[in-house]
ROPA-491476 format. One record per atom (N, C-alpha, C): residue number from 1; atom name; x, y, z. Coordinates in pm, whole numbers, plus 50000, padded with zeros to 5 digits. Layout:
<atoms>
 pos site    xx    yy    zz
 NUM   CA     X     Y     Z
...
</atoms>
This chain:
<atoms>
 pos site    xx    yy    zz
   1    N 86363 15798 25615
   1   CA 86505 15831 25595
   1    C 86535 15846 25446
   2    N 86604 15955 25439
   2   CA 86686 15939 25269
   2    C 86700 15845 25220
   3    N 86750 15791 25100
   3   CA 86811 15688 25020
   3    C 86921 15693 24991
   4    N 86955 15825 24938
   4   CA 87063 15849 24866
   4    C 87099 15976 24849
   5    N 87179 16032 24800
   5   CA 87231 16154 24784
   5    C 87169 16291 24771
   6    N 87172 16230 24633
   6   CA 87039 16295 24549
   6    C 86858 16326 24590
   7    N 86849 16310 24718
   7   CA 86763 16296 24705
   7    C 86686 16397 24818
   8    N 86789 16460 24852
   8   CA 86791 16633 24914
   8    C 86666 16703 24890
   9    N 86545 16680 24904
   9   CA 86429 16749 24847
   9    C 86310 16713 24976
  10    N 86289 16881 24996
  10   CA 86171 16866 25073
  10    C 86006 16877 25020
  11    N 85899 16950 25047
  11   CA 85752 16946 25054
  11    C 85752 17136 25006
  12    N 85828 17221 25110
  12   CA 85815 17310 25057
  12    C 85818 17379 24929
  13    N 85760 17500 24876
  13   CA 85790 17569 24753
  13    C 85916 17682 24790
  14    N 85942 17608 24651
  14   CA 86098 17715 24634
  14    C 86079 17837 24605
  15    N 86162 17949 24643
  15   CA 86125 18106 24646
  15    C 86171 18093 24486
  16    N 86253 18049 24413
  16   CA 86254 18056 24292
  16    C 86204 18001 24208
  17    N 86078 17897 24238
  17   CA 86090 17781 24140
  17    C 85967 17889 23986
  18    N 85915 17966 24056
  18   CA 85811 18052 23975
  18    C 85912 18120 23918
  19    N 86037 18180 23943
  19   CA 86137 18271 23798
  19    C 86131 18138 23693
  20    N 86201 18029 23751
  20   CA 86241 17923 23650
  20    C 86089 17886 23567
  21    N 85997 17900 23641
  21   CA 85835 17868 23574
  21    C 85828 17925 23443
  22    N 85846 18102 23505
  22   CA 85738 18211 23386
  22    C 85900 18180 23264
  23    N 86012 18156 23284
  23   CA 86090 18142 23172
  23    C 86064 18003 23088
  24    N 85987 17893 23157
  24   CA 85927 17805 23061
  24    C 85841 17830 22978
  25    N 85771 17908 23087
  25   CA 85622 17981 22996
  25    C 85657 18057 22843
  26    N 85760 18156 22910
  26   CA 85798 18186 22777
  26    C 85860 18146 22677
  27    N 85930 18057 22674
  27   CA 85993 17939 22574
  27    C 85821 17894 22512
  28    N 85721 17810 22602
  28   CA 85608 17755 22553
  28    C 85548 17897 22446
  29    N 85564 17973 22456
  29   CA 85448 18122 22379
  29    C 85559 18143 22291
  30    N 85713 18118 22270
  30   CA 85762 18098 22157
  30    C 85746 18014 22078
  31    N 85741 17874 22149
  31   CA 85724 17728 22037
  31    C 85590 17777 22006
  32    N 85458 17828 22050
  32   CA 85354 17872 21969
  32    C 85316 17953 21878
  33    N 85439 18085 21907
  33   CA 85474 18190 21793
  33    C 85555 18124 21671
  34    N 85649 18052 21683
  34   CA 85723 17972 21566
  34    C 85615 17868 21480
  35    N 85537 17815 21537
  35   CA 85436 17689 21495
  35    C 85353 17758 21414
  36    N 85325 17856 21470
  36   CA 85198 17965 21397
  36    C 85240 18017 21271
  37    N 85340 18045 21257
  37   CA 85430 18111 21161
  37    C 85455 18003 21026
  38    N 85535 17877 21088
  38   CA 85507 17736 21031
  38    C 85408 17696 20956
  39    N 85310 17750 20996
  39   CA 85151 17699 21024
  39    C 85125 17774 20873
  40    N 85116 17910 20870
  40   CA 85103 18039 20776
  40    C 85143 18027 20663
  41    N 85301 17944 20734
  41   CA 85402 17952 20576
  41    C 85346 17797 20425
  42    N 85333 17710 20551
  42   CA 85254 17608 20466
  42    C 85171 17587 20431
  43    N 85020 17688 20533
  43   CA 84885 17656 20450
  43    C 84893 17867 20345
  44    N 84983 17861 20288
  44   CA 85036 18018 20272
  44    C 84949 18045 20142
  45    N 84886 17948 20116
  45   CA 84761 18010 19963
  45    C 84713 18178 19944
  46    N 84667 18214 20084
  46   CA 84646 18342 20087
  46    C 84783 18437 20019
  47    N 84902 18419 20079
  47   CA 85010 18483 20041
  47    C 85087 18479 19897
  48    N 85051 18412 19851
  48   CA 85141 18379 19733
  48    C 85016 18338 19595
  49    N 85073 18361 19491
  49   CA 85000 18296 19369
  49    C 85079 18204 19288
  50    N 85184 18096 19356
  50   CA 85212 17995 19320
  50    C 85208 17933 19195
  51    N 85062 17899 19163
  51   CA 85003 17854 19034
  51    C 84993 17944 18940
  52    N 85062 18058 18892
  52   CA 85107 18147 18836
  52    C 85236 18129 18797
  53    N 85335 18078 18852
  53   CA 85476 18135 18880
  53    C 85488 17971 18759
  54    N 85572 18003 18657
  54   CA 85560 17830 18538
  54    C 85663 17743 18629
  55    N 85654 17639 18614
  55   CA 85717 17505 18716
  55    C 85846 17552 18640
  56    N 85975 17549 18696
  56   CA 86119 17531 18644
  56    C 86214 17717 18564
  57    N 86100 17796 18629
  57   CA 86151 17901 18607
  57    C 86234 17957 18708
  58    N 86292 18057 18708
  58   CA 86358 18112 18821
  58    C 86288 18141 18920
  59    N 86187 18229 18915
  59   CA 86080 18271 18995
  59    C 86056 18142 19089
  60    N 86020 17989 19060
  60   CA 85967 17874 19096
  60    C 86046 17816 19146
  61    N 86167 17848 19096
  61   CA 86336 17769 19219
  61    C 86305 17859 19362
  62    N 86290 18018 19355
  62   CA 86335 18113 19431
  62    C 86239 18064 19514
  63    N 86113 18068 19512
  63   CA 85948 18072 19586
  63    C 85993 17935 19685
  64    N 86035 17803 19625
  64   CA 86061 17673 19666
  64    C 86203 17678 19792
  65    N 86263 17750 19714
  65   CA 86406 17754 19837
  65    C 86379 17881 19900
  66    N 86290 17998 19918
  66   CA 86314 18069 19980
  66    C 86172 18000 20138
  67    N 86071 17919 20079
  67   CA 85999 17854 20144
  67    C 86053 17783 20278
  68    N 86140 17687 20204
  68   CA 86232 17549 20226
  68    C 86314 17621 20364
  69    N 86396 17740 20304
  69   CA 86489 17776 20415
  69    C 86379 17887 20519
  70    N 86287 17920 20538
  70   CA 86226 17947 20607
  70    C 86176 17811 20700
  71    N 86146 17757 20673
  71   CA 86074 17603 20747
  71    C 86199 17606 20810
  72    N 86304 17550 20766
  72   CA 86393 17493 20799
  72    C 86450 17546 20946
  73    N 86410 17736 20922
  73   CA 86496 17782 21007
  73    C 86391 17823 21166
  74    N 86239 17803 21081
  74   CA 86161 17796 21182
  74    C 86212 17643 21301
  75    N 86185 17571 21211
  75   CA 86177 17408 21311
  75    C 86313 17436 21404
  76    N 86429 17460 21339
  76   CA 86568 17497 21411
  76    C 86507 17569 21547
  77    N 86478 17695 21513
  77   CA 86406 17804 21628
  77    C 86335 17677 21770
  78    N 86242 17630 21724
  78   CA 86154 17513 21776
  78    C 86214 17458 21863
  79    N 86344 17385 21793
  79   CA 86387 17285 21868
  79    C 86501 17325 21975
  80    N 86546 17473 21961
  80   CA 86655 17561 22048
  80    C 86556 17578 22162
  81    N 86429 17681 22117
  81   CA 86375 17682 22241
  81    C 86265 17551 22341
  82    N 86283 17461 22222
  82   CA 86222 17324 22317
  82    C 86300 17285 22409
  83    N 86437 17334 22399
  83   CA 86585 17256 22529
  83    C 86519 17294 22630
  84    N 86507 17444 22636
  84   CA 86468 17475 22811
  84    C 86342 17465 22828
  85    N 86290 17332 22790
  85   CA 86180 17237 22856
  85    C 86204 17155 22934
  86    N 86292 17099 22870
  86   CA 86362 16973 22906
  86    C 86498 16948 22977
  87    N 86554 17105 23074
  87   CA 86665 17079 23110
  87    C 86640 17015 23191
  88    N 86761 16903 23227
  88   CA 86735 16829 23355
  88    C 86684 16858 23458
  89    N 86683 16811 23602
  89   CA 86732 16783 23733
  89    C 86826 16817 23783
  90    N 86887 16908 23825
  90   CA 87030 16919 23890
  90    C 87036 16871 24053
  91    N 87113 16737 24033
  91   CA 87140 16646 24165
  91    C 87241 16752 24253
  92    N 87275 16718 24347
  92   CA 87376 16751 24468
  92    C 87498 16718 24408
  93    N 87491 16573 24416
  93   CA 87634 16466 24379
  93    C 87687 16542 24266
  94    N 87619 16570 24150
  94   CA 87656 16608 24023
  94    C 87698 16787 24022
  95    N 87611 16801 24062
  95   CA 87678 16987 24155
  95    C 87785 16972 24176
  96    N 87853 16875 24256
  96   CA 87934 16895 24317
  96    C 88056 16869 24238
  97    N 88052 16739 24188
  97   CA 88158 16746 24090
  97    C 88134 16800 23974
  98    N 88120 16920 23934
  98   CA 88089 17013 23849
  98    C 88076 16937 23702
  99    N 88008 16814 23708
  99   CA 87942 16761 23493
  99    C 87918 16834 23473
 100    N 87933 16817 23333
 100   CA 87886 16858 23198
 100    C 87909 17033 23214
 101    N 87800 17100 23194
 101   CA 87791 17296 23226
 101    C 87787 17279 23377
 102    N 87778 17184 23472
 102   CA 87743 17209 23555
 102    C 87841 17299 23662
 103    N 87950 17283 23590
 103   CA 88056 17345 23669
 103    C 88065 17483 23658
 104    N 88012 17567 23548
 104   CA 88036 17659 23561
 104    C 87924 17738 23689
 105    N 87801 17683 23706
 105   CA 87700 17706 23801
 105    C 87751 17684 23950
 106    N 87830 17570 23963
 106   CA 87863 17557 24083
 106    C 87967 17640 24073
 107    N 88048 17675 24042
 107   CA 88127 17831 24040
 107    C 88047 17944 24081
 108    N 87952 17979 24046
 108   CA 87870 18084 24058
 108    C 87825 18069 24182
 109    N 87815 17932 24267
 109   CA 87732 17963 24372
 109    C 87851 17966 24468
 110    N 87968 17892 24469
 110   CA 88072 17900 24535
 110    C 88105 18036 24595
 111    N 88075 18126 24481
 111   CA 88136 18270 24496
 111    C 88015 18339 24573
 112    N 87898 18266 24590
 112   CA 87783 18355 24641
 112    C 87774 18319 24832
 113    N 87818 18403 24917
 113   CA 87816 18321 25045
 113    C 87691 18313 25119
 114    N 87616 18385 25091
 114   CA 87442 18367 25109
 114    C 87400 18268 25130
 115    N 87465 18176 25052
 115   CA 87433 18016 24982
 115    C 87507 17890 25091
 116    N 87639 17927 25046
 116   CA 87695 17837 25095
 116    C 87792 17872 25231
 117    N 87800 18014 25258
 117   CA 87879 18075 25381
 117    C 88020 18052 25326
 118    N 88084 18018 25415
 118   CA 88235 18011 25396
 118    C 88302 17830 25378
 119    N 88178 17763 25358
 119   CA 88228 17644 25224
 119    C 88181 17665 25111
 120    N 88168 17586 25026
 120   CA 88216 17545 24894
 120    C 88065 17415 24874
 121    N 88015 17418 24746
 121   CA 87949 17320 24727
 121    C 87988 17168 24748
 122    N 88138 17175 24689
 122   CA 88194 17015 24769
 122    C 88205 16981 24896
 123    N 88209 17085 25010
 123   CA 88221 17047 25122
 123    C 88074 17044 25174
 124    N 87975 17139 25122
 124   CA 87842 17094 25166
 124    C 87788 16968 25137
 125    N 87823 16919 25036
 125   CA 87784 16783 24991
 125    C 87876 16720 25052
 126    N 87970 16696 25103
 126   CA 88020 16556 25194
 126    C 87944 16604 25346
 127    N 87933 16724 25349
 127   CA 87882 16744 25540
 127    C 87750 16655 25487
 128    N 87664 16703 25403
 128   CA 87568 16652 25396
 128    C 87535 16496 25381
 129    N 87622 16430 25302
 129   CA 87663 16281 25365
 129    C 87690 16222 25464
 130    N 87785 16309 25515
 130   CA 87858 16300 25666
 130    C 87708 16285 25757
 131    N 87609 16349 25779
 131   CA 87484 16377 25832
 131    C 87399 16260 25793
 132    N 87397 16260 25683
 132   CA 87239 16147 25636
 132    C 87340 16007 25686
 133    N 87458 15956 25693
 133   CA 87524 15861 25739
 133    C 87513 15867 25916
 134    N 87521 15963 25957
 134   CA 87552 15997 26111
 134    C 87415 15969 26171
 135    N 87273 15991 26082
 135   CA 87108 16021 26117
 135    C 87126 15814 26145
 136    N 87157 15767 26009
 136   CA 87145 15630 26042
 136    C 87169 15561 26103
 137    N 87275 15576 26131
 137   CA 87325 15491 26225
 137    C 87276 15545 26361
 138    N 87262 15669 26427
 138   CA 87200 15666 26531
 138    C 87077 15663 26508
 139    N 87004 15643 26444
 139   CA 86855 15551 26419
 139    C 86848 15394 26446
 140    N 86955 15369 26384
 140   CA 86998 15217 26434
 140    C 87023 15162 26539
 141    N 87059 15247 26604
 141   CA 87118 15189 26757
 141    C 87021 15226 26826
 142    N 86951 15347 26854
 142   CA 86813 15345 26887
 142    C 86764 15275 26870
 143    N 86690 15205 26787
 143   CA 86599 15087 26747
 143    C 86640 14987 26812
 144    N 86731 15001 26806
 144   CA 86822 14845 26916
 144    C 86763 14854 27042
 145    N 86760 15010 27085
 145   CA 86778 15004 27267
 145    C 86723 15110 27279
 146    N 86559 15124 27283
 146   CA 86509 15267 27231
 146    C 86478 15309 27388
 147    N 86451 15254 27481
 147   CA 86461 15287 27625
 147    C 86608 15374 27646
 148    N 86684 15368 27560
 148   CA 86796 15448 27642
 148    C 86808 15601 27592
 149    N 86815 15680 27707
 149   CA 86791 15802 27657
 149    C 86908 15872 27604
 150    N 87029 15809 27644
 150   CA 87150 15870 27570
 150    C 87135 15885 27422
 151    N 87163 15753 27374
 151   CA 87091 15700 27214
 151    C 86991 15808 27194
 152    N 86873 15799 27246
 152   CA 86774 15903 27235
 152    C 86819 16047 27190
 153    N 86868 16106 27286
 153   CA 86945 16241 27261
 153    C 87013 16236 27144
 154    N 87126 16130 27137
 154   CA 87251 16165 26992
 154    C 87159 16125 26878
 155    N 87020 16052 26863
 155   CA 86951 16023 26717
 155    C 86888 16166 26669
 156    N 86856 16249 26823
 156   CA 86770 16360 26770
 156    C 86875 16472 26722
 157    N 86978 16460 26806
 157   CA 87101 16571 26733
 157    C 87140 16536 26606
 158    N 87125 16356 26580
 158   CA 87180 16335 26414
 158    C 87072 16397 26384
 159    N 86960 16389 26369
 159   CA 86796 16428 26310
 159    C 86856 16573 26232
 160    N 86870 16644 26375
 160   CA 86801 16799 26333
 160    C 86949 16817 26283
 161    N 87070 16785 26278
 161   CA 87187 16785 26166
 161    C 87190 16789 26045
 162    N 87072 16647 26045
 162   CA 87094 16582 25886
 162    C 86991 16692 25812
 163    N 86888 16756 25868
 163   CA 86744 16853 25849
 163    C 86832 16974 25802
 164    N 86911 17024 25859
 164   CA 86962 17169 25839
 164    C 87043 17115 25731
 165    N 87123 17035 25710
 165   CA 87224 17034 25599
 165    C 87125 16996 25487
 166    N 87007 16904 25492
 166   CA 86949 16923 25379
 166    C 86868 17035 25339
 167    N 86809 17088 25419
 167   CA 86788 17228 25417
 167    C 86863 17336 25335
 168    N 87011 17319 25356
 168   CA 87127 17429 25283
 168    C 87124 17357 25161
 169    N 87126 17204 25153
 169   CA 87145 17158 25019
 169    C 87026 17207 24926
 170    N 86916 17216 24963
 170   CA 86775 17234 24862
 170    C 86772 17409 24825
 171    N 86824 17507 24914
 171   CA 86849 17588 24895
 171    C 86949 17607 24757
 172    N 87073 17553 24795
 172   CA 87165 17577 24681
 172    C 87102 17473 24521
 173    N 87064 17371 24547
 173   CA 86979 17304 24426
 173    C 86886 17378 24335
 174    N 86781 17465 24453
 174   CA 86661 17515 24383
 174    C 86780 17682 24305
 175    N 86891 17717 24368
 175   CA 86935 17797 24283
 175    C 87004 17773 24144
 176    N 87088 17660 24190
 176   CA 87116 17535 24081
 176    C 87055 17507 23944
 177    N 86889 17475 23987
 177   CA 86778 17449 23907
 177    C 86756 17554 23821
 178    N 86726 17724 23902
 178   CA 86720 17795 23814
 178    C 86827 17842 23731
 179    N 86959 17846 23731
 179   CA 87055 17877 23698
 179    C 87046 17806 23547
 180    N 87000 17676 23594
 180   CA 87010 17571 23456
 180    C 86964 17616 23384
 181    N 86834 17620 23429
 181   CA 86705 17697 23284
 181    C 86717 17836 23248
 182    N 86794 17931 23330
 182   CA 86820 18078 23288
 182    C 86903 18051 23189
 183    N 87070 17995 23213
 183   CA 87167 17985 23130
 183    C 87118 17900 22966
 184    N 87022 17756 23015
 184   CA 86962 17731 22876
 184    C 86865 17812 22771
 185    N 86826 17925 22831
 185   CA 86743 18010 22759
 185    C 86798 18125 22724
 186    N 86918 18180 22815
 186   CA 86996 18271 22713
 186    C 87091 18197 22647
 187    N 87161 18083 22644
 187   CA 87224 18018 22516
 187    C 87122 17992 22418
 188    N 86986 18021 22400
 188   CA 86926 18028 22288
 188    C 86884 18144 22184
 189    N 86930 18231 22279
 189   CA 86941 18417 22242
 189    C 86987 18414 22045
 190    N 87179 18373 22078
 190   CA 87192 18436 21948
 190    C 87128 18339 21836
 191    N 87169 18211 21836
 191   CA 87101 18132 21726
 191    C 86932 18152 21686
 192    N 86842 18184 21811
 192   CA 86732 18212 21826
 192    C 86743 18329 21693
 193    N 86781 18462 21786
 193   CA 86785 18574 21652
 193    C 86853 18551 21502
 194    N 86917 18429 21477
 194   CA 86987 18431 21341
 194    C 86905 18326 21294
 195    N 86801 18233 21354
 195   CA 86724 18190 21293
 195    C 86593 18261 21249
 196    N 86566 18350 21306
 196   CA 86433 18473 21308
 196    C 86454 18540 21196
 197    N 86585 18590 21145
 197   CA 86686 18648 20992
 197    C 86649 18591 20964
 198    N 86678 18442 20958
 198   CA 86691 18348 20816
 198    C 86538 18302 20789
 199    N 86501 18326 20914
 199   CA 86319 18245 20834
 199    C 86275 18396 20762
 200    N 86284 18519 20819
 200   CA 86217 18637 20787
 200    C 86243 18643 20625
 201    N 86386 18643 20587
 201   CA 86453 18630 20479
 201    C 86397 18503 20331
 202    N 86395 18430 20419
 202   CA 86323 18306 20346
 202    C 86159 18328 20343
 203    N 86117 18422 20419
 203   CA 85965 18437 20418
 203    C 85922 18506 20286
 204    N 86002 18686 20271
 204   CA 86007 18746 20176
 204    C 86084 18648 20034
 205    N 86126 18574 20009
 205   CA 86199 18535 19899
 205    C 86067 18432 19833
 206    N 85992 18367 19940
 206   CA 85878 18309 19896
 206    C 85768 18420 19872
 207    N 85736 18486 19957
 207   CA 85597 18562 19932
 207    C 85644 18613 19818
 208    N 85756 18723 19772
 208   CA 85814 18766 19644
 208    C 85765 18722 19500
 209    N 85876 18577 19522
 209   CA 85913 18496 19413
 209    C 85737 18449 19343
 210    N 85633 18428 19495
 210   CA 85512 18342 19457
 210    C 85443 18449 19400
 211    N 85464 18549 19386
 211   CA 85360 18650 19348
 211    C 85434 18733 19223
 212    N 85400 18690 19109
 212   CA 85474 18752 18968
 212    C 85380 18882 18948
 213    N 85481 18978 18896
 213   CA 85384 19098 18882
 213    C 85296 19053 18760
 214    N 85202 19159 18740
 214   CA 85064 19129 18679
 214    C 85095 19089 18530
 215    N 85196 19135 18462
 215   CA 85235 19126 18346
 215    C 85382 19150 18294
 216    N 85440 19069 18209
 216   CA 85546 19084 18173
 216    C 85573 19191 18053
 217    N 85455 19213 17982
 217   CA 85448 19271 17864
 217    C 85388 19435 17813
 218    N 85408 19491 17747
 218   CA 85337 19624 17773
 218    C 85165 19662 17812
 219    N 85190 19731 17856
 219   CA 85075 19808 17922
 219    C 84990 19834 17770
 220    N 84854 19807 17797
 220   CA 84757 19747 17672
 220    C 84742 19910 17654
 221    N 84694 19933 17521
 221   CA 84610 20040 17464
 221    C 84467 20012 17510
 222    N 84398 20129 17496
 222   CA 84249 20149 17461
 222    C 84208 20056 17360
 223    N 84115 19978 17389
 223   CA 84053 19877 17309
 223    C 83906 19914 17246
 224    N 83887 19892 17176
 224   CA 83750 19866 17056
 224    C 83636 19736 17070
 225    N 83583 19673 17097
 225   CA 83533 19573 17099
 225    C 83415 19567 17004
 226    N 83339 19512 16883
 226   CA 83484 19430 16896
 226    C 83555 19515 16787
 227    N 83706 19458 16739
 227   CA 83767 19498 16676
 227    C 83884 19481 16695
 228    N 83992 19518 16604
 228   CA 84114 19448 16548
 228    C 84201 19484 16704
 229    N 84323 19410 16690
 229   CA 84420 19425 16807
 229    C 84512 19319 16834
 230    N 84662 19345 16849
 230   CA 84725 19316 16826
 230    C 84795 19248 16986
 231    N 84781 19129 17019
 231   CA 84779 19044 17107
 231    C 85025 19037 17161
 232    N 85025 19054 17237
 232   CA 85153 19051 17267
 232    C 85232 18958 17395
 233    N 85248 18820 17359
 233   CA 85258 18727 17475
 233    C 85383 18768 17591
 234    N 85354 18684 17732
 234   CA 85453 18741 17797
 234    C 85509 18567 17768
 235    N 85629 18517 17839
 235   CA 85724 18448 17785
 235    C 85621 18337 17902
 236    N 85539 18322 17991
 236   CA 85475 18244 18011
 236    C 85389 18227 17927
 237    N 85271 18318 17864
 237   CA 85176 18270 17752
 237    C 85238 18204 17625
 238    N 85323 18255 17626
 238   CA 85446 18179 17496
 238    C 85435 18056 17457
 239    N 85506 17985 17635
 239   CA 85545 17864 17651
 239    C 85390 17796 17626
 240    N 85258 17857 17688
 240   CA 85147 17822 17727
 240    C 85066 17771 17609
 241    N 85085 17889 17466
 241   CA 85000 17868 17374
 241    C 85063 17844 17278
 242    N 85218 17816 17265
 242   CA 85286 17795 17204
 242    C 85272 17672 17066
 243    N 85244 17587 17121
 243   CA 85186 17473 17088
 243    C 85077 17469 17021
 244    N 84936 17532 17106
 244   CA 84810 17485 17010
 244    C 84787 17609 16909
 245    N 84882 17735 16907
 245   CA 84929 17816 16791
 245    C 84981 17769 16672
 246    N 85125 17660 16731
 246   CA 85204 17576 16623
 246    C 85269 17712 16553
 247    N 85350 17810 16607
 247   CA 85477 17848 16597
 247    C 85481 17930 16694
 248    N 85654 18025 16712
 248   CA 85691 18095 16798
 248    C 85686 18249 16834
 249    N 85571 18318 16749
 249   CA 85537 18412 16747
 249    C 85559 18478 16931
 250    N 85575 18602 16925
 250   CA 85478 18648 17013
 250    C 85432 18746 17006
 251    N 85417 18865 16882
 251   CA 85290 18951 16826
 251    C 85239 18878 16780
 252    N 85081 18836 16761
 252   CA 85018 18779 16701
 252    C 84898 18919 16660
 253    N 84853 18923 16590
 253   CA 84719 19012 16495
 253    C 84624 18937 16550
 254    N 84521 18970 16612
 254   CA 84374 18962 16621
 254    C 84255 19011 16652
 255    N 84122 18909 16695
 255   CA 84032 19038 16681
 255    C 83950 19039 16828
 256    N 83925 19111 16894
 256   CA 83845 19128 17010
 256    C 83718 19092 17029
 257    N 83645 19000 17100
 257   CA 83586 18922 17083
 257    C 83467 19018 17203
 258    N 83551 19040 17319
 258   CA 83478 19102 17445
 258    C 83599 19106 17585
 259    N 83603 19203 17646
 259   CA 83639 19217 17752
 259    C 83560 19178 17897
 260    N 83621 19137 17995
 260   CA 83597 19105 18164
 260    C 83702 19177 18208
 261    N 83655 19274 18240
 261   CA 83831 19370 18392
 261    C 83938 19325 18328
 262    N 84034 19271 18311
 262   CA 84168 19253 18284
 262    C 84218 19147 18174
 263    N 84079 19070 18153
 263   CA 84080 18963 18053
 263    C 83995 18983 17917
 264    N 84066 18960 17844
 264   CA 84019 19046 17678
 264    C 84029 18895 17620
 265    N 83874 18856 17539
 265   CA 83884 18711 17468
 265    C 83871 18766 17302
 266    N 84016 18721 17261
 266   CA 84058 18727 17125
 266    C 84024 18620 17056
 267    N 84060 18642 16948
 267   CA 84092 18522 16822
 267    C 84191 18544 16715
 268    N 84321 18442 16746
 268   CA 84416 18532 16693
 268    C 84425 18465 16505
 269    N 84486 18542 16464
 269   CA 84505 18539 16297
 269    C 84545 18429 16281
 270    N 84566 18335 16154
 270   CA 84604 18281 16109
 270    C 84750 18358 16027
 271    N 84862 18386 16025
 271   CA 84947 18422 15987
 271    C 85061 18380 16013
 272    N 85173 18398 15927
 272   CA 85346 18374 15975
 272    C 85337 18239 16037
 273    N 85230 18118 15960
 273   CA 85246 17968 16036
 273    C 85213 17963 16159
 274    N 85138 18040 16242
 274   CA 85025 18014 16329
 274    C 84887 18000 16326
 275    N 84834 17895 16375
 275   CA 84653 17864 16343
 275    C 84619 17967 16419
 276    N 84488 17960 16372
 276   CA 84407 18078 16439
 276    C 84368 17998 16565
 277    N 84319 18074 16693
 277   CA 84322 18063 16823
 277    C 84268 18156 16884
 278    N 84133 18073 16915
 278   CA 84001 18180 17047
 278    C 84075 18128 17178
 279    N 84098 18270 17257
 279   CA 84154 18200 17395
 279    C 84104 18324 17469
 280    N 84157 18372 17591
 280   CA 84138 18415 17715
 280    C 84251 18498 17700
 281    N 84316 18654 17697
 281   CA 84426 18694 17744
 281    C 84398 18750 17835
 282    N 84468 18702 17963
 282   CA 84492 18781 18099
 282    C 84630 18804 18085
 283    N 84647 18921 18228
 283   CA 84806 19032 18245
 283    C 84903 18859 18245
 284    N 84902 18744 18306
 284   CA 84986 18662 18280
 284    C 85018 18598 18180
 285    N 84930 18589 18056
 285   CA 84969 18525 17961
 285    C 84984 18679 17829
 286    N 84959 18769 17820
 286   CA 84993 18903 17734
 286    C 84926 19009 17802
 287    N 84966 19060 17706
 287   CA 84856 19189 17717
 287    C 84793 19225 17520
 288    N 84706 19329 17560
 288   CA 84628 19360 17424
 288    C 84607 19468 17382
 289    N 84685 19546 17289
 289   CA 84686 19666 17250
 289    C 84570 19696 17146
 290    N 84467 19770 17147
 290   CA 84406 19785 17015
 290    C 84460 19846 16882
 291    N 84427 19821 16782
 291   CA 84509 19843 16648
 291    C 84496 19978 16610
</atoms>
């Protein structure tokens, strides 16, 4: 025998319970498309040249907050489409008195007569009480006096009563059920797409910001090696060599030592209160015009 209300559920499979399935499925192949993305943005070494970009520049705010609000808007995404994992159970009892959203669903089925014919989810749920109360008690009195076939007869009419009304009830539930998880997965529609903006947005502002073009400074002349040439810092090599130069130049005079592809090793003059200085110029710290 039943217990309780709620508890309207047979053995069979529901003709719907596979729509409500493949829409979990697809929530699950989103939380794996968002994670992946997550995944990309934080181990993102490939994408960006970071260790380029000087700590506290603009470039290094932009790369950090355009990162930040990407994560941010990924995990958001995550946790919208994690709901329709986790929508409840939709009871009878609670159907009926239309909680929480639930009312607007039991509206929907009210209006569907397929479902419920010409009652109403509240009146199926008291018949259906009316029944699982009516099964018991003529179970009871049977048991008392099971030789009598009257008793006999009215337990099997409560029986196959209480069977059909739970029957209509699991019907309208399993529509119930899906209703829940349809309606929780299109209330994830628009925020879904304005979080997909905001991470896309935050994606480009990092990949951007992390990747400084090759040089700040003019495009080098034809070089001599070795031989004279006139070294021209970008405002990162500035800050960089600023110091073991010991002033604020940024033409410096020097002499070409040897080239590698894009990196020319100078030695710059002693002049205008800068020491002389063997270093490395790559497109991030100058460029090198020959004289």
């Amino acid at each position: 025998m039943p217990s309780g209300a709620d508890a309207a559920t047979d053995q069979r499979t529901s003709p719907v319970a596979p729509a409500a399935d493949r829409i979990r499925e697809t929530a699950k192949w989103l939380i794996v498309a968002f994670a992946a993305v997550g995944g990309a943005l934080i181990g993102g070494s490939q994408l960006s040249d970071l260790g380029a970009v000087a700590p506290g520049s603009v470039r290094f705010f932009v790369a950090i907050a355009g990162a930040a609000l990407a994560l941010a808007a990924i995990v958001s995404a995550v946790i919208l489409v994690s709901s329709v994992l986790v929508v409840a159970p939709v009871g009878i009892s609670a159907l009926a008195a239309g909680r929480g959203n639930l009312e607007v669903i039991r509206n929907d089925i009210n209006g569907d007569p397929a479902l419920v014919g010409d009652e109403n989810v509240e009146r199926l749920y008291a018949e259906y009480r009316r029944a699982q109360r009516e099964q018991l008690k003529t179970y009871l009195e049977w048991a008392a006096n099971d030789t009598d076939e009257t008793l006999d007869r009215r337990a099997k009419r409560a029986h196959g009563d209480f069977q059909f009304r739970r029957a209509l009830v699991q019907n309208v539930l399993d529509v119930a059920q899906f209703n829940a998880v349809s309606n929780a997965f299109t209330g994830t529609r628009g925020p879904l797409i304005s979080a997909v903006i905001v991470a896309t947005f935050g994606v480009i502002a990092f990949v951007t910001a992390a990747n400084p073009p090759p040089s700040d400074g003019p495009e080098p002349l034809p070089i001599t090696v070795p031989g004279a040439a006139t070294v021209t810092l970008t405002a990162a090599g500035e800050r960089l060599l600023g110091e073991q130069l010991g002033c604020g130049q940024r033409r410096l005079p020097a002499f070409i030592l040897g080239v590698n592809g894009r990196d020319v090793d100078v030695v710059t003059q002693a002049v205008g209160g800068c020491r002389p200085l063997r270093v490395t110029i790559d497109p991030r710290l100058g460029a090198v015009a020959g004289a």
